[in-house]
C-alpha positions in Angstrom: 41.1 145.4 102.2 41.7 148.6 104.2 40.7 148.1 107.9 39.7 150.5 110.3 42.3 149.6 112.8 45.6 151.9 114.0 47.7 148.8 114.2 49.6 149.2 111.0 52.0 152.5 110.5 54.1 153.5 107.3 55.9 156.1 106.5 54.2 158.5 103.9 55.9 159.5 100.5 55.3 162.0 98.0 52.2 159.9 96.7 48.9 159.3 99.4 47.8 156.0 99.5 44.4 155.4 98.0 42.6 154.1 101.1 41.5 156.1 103.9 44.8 156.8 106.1 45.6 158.9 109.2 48.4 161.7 110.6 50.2 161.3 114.1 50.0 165.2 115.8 52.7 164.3 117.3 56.5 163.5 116.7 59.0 160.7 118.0 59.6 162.5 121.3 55.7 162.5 121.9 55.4 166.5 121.3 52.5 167.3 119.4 53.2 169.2 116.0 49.4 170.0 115.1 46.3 170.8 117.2 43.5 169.0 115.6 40.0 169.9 116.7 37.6 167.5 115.8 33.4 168.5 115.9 31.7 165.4 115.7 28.0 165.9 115.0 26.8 162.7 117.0 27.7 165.3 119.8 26.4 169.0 119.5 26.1 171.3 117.1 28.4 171.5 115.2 27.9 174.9 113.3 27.9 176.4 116.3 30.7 175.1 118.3 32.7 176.2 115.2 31.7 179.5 114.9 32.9 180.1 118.4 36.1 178.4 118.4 37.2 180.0 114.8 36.1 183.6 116.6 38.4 182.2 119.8 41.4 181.0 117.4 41.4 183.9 115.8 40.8 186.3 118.8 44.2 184.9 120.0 45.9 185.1 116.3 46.3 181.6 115.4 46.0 180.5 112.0 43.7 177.4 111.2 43.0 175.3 108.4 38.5 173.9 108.7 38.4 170.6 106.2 34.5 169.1 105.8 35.0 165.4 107.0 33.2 162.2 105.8 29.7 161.2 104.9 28.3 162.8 107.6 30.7 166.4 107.1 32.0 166.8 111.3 34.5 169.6 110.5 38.5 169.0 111.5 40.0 172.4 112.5 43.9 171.7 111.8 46.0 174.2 114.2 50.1 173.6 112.9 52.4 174.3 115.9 55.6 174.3 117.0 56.5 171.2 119.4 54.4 171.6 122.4 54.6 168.8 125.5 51.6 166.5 125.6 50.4 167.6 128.6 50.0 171.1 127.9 47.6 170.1 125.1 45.5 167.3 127.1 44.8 170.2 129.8 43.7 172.7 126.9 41.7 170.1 125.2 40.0 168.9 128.5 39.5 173.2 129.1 37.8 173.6 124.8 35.8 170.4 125.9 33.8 171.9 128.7 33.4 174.8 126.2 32.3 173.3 123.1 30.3 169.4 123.4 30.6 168.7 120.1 34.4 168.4 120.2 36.2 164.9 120.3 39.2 165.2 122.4 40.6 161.6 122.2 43.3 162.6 119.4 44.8 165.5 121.7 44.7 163.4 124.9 46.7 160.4 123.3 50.2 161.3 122.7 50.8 157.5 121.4 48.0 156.9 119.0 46.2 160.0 118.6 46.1 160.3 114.9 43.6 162.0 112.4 42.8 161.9 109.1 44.6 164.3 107.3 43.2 166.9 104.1 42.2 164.8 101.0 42.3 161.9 103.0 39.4 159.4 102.1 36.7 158.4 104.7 35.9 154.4 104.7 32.4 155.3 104.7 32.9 157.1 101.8 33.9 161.3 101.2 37.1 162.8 101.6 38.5 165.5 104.3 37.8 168.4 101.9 40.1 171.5 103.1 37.8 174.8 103.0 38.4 178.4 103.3 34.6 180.8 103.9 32.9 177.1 103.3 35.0 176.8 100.1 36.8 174.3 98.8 40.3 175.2 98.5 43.6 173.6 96.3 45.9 171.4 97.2 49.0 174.1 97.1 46.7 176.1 99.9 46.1 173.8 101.8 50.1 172.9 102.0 50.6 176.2 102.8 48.0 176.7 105.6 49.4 173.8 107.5 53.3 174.8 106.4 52.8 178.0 108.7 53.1 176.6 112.3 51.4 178.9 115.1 54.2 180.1 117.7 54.4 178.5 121.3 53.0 182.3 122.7 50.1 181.7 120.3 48.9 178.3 122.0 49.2 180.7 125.4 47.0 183.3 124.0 45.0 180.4 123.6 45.6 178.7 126.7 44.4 182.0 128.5 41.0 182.3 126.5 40.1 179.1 127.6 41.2 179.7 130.9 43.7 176.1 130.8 46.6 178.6 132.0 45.3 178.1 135.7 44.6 174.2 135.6 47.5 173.2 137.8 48.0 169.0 138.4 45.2 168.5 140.6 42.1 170.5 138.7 43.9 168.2 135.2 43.4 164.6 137.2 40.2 166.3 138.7 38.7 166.2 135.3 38.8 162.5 135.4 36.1 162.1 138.8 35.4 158.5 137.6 38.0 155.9 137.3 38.0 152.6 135.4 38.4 149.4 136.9 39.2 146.3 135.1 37.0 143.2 135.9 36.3 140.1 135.0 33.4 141.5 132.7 35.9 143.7 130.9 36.3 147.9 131.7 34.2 150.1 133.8 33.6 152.7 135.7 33.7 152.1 139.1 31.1 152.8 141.2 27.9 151.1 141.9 25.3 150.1 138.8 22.2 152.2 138.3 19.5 151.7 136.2 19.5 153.9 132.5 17.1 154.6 130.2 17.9 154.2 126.6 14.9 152.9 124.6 14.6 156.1 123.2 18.2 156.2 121.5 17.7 152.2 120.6 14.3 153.0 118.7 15.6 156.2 116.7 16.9 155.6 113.1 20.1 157.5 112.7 20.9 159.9 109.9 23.0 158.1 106.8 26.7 158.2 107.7 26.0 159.1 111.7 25.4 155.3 112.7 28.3 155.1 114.5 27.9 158.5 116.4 24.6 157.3 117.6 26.4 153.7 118.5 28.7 155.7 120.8 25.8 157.7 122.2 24.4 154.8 123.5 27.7 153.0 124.9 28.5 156.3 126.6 25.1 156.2 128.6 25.5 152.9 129.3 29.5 153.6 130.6 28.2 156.5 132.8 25.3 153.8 134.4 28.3 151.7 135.4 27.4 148.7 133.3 30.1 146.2 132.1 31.2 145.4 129.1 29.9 141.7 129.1 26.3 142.8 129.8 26.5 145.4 127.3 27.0 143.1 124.8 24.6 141.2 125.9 22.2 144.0 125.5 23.3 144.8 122.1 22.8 141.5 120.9 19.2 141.0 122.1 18.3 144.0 120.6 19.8 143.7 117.6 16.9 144.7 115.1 16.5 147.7 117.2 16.7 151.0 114.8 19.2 152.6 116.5 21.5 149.5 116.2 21.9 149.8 112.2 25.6 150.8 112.5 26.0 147.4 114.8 23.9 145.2 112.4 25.8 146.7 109.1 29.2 148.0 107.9 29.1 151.2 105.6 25.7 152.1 105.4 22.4 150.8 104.3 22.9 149.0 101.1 26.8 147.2 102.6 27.6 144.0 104.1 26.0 143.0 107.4 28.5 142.4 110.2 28.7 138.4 111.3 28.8 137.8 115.4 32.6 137.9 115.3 32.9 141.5 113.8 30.3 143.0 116.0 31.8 141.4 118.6 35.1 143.2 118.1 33.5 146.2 116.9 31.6 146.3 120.9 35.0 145.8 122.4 36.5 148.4 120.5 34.1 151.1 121.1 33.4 150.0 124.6 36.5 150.8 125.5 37.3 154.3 123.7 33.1 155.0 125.3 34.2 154.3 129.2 37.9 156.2 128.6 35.3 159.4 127.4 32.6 158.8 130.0 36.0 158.6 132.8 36.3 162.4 131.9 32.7 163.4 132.0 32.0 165.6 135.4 28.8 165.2 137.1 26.3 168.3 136.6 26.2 168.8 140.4 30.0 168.1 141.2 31.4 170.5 144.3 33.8 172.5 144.3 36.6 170.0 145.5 35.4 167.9 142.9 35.2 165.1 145.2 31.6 163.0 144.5 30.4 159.5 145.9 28.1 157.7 143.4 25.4 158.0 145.6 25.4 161.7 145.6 26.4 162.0 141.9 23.3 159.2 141.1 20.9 161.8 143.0 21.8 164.9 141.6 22.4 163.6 137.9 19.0 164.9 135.7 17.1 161.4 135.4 14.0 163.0 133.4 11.8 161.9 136.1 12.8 158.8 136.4 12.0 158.3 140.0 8.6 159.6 139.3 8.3 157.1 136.2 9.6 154.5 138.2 7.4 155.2 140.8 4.5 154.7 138.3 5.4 151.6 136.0 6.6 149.5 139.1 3.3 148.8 140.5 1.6 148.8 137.0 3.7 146.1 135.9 3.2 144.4 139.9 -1.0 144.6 139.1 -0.4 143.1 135.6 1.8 140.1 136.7 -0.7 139.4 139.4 -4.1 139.8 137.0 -1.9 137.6 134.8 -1.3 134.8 137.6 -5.2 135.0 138.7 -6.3 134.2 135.8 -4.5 130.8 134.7 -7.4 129.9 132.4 -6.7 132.8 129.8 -3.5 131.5 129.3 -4.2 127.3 129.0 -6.3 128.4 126.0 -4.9 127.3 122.4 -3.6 130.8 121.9 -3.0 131.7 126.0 1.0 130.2 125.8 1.6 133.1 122.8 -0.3 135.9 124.6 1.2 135.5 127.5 4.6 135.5 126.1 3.7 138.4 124.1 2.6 140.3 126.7 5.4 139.5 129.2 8.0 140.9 126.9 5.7 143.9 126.6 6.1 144.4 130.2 9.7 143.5 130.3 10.6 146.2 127.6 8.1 148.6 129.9 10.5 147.7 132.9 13.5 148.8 130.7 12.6 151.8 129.5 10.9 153.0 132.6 7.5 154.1 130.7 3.6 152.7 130.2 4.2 153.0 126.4 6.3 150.6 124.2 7.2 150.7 120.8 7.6 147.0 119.1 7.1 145.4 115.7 5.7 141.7 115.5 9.1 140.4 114.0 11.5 142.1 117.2 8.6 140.2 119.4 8.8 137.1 117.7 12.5 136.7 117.8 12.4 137.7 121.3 9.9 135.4 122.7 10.5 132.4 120.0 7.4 132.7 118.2 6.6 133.5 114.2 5.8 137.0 113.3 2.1 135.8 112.2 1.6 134.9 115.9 3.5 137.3 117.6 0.8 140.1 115.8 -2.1 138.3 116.2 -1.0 137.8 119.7 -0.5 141.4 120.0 -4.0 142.4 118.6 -6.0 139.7 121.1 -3.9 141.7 123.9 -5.8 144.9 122.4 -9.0 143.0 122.1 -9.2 141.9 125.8 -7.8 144.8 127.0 -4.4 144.1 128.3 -2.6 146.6 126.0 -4.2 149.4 123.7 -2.7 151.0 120.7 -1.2 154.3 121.3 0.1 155.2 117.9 -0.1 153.2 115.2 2.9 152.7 113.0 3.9 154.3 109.9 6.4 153.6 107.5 9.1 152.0 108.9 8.1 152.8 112.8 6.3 150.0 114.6 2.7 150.4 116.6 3.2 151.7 120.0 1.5 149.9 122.9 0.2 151.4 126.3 0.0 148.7 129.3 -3.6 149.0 130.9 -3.7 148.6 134.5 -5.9 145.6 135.5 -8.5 145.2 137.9 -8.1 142.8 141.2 -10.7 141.7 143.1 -10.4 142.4 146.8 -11.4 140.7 149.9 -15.2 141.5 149.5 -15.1 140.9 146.3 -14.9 144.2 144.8 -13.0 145.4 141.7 -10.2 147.8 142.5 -7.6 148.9 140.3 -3.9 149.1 141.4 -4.3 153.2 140.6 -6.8 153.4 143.4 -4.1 151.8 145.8 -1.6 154.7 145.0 -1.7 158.7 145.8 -2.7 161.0 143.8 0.0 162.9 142.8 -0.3 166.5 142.1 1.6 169.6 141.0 4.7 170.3 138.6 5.4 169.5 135.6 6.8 166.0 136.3 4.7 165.3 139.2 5.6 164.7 143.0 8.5 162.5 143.5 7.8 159.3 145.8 8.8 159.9 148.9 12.8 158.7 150.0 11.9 155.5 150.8 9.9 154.5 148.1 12.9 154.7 145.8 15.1 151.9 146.4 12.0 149.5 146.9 10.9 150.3 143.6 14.4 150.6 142.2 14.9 146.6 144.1 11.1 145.7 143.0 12.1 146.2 138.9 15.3 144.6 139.3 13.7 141.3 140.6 10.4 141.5 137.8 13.2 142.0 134.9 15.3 138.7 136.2 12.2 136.7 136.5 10.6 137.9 133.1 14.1 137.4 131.8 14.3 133.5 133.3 11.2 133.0 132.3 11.4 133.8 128.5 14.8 132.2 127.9 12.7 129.0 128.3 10.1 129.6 126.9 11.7 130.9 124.0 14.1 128.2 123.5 14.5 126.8 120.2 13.2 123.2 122.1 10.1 124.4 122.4 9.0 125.8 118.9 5.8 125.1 117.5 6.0 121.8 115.7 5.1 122.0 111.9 5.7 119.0 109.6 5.0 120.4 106.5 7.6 123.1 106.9 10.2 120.1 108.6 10.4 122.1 111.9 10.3 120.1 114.7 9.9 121.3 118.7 7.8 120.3 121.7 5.4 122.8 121.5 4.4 126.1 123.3 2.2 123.9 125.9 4.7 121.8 127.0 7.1 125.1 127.7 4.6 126.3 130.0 4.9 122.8 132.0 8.7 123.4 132.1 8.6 126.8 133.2 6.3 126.6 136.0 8.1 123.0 137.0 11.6 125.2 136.7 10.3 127.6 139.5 10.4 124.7 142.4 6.4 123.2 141.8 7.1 119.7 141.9 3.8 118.8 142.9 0.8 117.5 139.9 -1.7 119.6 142.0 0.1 122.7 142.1 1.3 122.4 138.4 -2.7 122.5 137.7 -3.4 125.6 139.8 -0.5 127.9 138.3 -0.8 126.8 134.4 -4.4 126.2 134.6 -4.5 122.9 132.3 -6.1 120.1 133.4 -3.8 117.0 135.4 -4.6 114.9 132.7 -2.9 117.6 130.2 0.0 118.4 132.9 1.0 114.6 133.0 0.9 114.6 129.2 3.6 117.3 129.4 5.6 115.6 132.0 5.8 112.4 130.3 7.1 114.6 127.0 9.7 116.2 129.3 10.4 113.0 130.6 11.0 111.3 127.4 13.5 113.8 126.4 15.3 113.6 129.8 13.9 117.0 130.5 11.9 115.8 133.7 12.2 112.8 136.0 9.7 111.3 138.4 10.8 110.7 142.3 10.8 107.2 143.2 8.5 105.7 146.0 7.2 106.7 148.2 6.5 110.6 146.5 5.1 109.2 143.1 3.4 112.0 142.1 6.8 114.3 142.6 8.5 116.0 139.6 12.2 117.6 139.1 13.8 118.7 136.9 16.8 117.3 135.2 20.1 119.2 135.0 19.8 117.9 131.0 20.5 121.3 128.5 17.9 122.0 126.7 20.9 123.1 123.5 21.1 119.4 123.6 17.8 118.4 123.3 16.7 120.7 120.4 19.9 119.4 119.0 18.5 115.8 118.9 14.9 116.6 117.8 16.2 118.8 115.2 15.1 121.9 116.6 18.1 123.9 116.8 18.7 127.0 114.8 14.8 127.8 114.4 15.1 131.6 115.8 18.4 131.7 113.9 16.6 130.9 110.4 13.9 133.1 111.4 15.9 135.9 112.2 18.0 135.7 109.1 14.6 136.0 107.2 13.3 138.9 108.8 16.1 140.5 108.3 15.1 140.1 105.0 11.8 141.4 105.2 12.9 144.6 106.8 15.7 145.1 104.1 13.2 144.7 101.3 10.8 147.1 102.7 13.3 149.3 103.4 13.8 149.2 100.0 10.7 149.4 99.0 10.2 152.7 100.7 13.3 153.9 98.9 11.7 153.3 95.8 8.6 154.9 96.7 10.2 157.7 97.4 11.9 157.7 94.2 9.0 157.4 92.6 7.2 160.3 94.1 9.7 162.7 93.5 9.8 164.9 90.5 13.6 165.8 88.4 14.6 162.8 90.1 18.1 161.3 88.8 20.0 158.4 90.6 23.8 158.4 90.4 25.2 156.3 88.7 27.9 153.8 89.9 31.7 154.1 88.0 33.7 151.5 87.3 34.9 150.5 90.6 32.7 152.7 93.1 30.8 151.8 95.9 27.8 152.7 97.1 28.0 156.5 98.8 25.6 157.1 101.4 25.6 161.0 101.6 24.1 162.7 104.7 20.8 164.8 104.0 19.8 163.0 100.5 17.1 161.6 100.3 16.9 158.0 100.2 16.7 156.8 97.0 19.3 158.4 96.1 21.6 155.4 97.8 19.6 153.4 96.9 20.1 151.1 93.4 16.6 150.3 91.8 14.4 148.5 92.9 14.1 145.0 91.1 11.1 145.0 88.2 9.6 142.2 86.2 8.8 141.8 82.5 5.7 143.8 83.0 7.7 146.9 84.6 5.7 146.4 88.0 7.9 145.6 91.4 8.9 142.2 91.5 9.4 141.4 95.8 10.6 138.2 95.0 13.5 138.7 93.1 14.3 142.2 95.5 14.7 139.2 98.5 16.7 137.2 96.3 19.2 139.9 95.5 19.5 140.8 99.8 20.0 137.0 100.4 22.2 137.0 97.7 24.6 139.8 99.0 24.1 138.0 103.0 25.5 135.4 101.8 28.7 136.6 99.8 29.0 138.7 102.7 29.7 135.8 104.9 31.6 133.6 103.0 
């Protein structure tokens, strides 16, 4: 199996091997031999960038050889030289980088491992490096020849002086590099203080076939430059999973390939963690002066945020005056639906909290597997929320995109009784296009204020989602304690020890509240202070891993999550086929002897897709379209 790791070297003979393999730019002494510029459309345009660097290359008479790379056809410019010392090329790569975004300068900053794939070389995703001259494909004895002709050492000069790298002394090179990594327990990062960062937008956009891991890289980049760690990233990752942006994470290869198992994505994280916070390290803030000197402080204020103070300024309190309708009213949730809403709607506000915005997109499964309910209650959950006017649709879904919610801001009742709104409580805020910012002060209060609603939401819903407390159903042999009982075990979790003040916060009757204590008790959950405080409860430091263990609960949101992965696959599907279907002088390719499937960028999706399962009757058969995805899971992970 050919893996995508730069462990293993060989020396290469007169025949290529038939895997995807890679050139060193540079020789033994560490003096590179070829300039490679690599445009990598997860970052820019590439068109563009091109155009203007084949005008510069040529404007300084260098030669150049473009190849098309890979599914998702980044361009390679090859530039053959004659030896030229490593740092020479890291300072005009770090000077063509400020020029042109889309260009991927890890090759020509590495002098030890910087490697790329050479001409004809296959990509593991499928597509070779296809060598081009005017956008046409060229032979094999060209292409020899093109990269046979190395460019003189008063060429890369010429070049150096375009791109004005000829007057970056020592200082202005290591100046490039304002941020530096720190190694921590958590893993790499950049040092500095952690900020909050929006990326709901990047997790809940579907990336183009054979850009998954462009988008990936997006997203670890943003989340380098916010100083997060790798262990929390991960963490992140993993609890959004299912997101849409995540597809690269969730699958190797593309859409139809093998899904990755917890080891492989964790390795995959680590891997691209680290080459994300070496890239973010050389990143200069958009407001840097002109000693390039920056505190995080300054940088954090002048870096564009999109309005996020004036967001942040605007959910905060939205999400303070739903919390506190939701604690006044403990009767809506002791109802025999109230534990699911609740849950339901707390995640709503915790994903609000995230992404800084009133309006969240989520599909019933992503809630259920987040809150630990099944997708049938997570979406009538959802649509009572709509019903009593906690949430309201915004958008409803459409093919593969999920309804989008908008929190409503609830009414409180004031001292004389009087209904007041939380907007009513706030200024108006007027002018430009983003609004007023809160004034300075505001700002870290609210900044301190989501940071404490996300831990407690967060505390909250890893009990109440645990598998302990599942909904018990016989007939289907899952056992739990019930959604009720979690409600009991949160609020005693919090420091209520007291009957009495168990009642007032989960709004059950005593009776019911020492029902659920007794349950907790049974399972060594709970236990009951002796004399002369009979009536006081604590909790035990017994895991709850354990208990869901002895019941048989374990692995509920485990099997469930499995299955809706399922789900989304078949529909996917599904879709594929419609669009197959509607399409007319449609033709699917088919597969040789040997072949994979080849997701190609800008197809449309059935065509890598295989077809869609029928019965004897020619109509869609579901059933036998699940089998076949459970089928490949699970030779996938044997």
């Amino acid at each position: 199996m050919w893996a995508h790791s730069y462990a293993p070297t060989a020396a290469l003979g007169e025949v290529a091997p038939v895997g995807p393999f890679a050139w060193y730019l540079t020789n033994t002494r560490r003096e590179f031999e070829f300039l490679v510029f690599d445009l990598d459309r997860g970052r820019g345009d590439v068109e563009r960038d091109a155009d203007e660097l084949m005008s510069v290359l040529e404007t300084a008479d260098i030669g150049y050889l473009v190849c098309v790379s890979g599914p998702a056809r980044g361009l390679h410019i090859w530039v053959p030289i004659e030896p030229v010392a490593a740092a020479a090329v890291r300072a005009l790569a770090r000077a063509a980088a400020r020029r042109w975004p889309s260009l991927d300068i890890s090759p020509l900053t590495n002098a030890r491992t910087g490697c790329v794939r050479p001409p004809g070389a296959p990509h593991r995703h499928g597509g070779i490096s296809v060598p081009v001259a005017e956008w046409v494909p060229i032979t094999p004895e060209a292409t020899a020849a093109a990269l046979s002709e190395r460019n003189p050492a008063e060429a890369i000069e010429r070049l150096a002086v375009l791109l004005d790298a000829d007057a970056l002394g020592g200082e202005q090179i290591e100046a490039d590099a304002v941020r530096t990594i720190e190694t921590t327990p958590e893993g790499l990062r950049l040092a500095g203080r952690r900020h909050p960062v929006d990326i709901a937008e990047l997790l809940a956009t579907v990336p183009e076939p054979g850009a998954g891991h462009a988008h990936l890289a997006r997203i670890l980049v943003r989340l380098a430059l916010a100083r997060w760690s790798a262990t929390e990233t991960g963490r992140m990752l993993e609890t959004n999973l299912q997101a849409p942006g995540l597809v690269h994470l969730r699958r190797q290869g593309g859409a139809r390939s093998r899904h990755r198992g917890p080891g492989e994505r964790a390795a995959l994280i680590s891997r691209q963690w680290e080459r994300a916070v070496a890239y973010a390290a050389t990143l200069r803030p958009p407001a840097a002066p002109v000693d390039g000197a920056q505190d995080d402080d300054a940088e954090q204020q002048n870096a564009p945020t999109d309005g996020w103070d004036v967001r942040l300024a605007t959910v905060v309190p939205l999400v303070e005056g739903v919390r506190a309708a939701i604690a006044a009213e403990p009767g809506r949730w002791s109802t025999q639906a109230g534990p699911s809403d609740r849950r339901a709607l707390e995640y709503v506000l915790e994903l609000a909290l995230e992404a800084v915005t009133d309006e969240i997109e989520v599909d019933c499964r992503r809630l259920a597997l987040a809150t630990g309910m099944g997708r049938s209650t997570a979406a009538r959950a959802l649509g009572r929320l709509c019903l009593d006017e906690w949430l309201a649709l915004a958008a409803p879904g459409e093919g593969q995109r999920a309804h989008r919610y908008r929190v409503l801001p609830q009414a409180l009742e004031d001292a004389a009784g009087t209904a007041v709104t939380k907007e009513a409580c706030e200024p108006v805020v007027q002018g430009g296009t983003q609004g007023n910012p809160p004034p300075g002060g505001a700002v870290p209060r609210h900044r301190a204020a989501r940071e404490l609603h996300r831990e407690s939401l967060s505390a909250r819903r890893a009990i109440l989602s645990h598998d302990v407390f599942a909904h018990p159903s016989p007939a289907r042999g899952q056992a739990g304690l019930g959604r009720h009982v979690a409600v009991t075990a949160v609020a005693l979790s919090t420091g209520l020890y007291k009957v009495n003040d168990l009642v007032r916060v989960t709004g059950y009757s005593p009776r019911t509240v020492r029902r659920h204590l007794e349950t907790l008790k049974g399972h060594q959950l709970a236990r009951q202070s002796p004399r002369p405080a009979p009536a006081a409860w604590r909790r035990t430091p017994t895991r709850l891993d354990t208990v869901a263990a002895r019941i048989g609960a374990a692995g509920t949101r485990e099997r469930r999550h499995r299955a809706y992965a399922i789900e989304r696959d078949t529909y996917a599907w599904w879709l594929a086929e419609l669009g197959w279907m509607r399409t007319k002088g449609k033709r699917r390719r088919p597969l040789g002897p040997d072949q994979t499937r080849l997701v190609l960028a800008g197809l449309p999706r059935w065509s890598n897709r295989d077809r869609y399962p029928r019965d004897h009757t020619g109509r869609a058969d579901h059933r036998a379209a699940r089998l076949d995805l459970e089928m490949q899971r699970l030779a996938a992970t044997a």
